[in-house]
N, C-alpha and C positions, 0 to 999 in steps of 0.2 A: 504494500500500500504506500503510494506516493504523500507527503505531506503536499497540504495547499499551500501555492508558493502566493501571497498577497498581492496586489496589482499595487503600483506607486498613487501614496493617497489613503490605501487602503489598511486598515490595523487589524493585526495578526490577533485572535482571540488564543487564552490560553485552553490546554488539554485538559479533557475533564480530568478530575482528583484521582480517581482511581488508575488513569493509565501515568503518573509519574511517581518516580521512585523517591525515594525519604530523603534523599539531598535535595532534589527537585522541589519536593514538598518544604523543604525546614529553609530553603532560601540558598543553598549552599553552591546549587548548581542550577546551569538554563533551563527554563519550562521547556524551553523547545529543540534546543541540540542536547542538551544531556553536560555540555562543559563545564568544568571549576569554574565559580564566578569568586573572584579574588575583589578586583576594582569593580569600577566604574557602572555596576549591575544598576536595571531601571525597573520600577513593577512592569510589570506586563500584567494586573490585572489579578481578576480572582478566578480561580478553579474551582467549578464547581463540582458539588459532586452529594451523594444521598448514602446510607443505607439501613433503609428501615425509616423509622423516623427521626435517624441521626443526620443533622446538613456537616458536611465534611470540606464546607469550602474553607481555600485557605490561600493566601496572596501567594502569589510566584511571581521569580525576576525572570529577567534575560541576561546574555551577557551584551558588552557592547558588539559585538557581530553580529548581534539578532535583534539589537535594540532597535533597529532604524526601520522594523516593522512591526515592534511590539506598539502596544495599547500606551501611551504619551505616560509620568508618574513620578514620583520622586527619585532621585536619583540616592542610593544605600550607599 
């Protein structure tokens, strides 16, 4: 399965909760490639996600390689 690649303009939503791993989730690493974010990370937004009647959303970054089509955010 290909990811959506975004059109210029357009802002990349994050992966729901359940398909990223526990770095991805605690902030440590990109919502969307999976890399070490050391600097320069941006929110990309909330992750949403369910189970049962638990909401499991949880903010995720980007790194700056994937920032310039994440969701606009404070810079961490």
């Amino acid at each position: 399965m290909t990811a959506h690649q975004p059109q210029p303009g357009e802002t990349r939503q994050p992966p729901p909760v359940t398909a990223l791993t526990y770095a991805q989730k605690a902030g440590w690493a990109c919502c969307f490639c999976g890399k070490d974010i050391w600097t320069g990370a941006v929110s990309a937004g909330i992750a949403r996600g369910r189970s049962g009647a638990h909401v499991l959303d949880v903010e995720v970054f980007a790194c700056p390689d994937c920032q310039k089509t994440a969701t606009p955010g404070d810079q961490r």
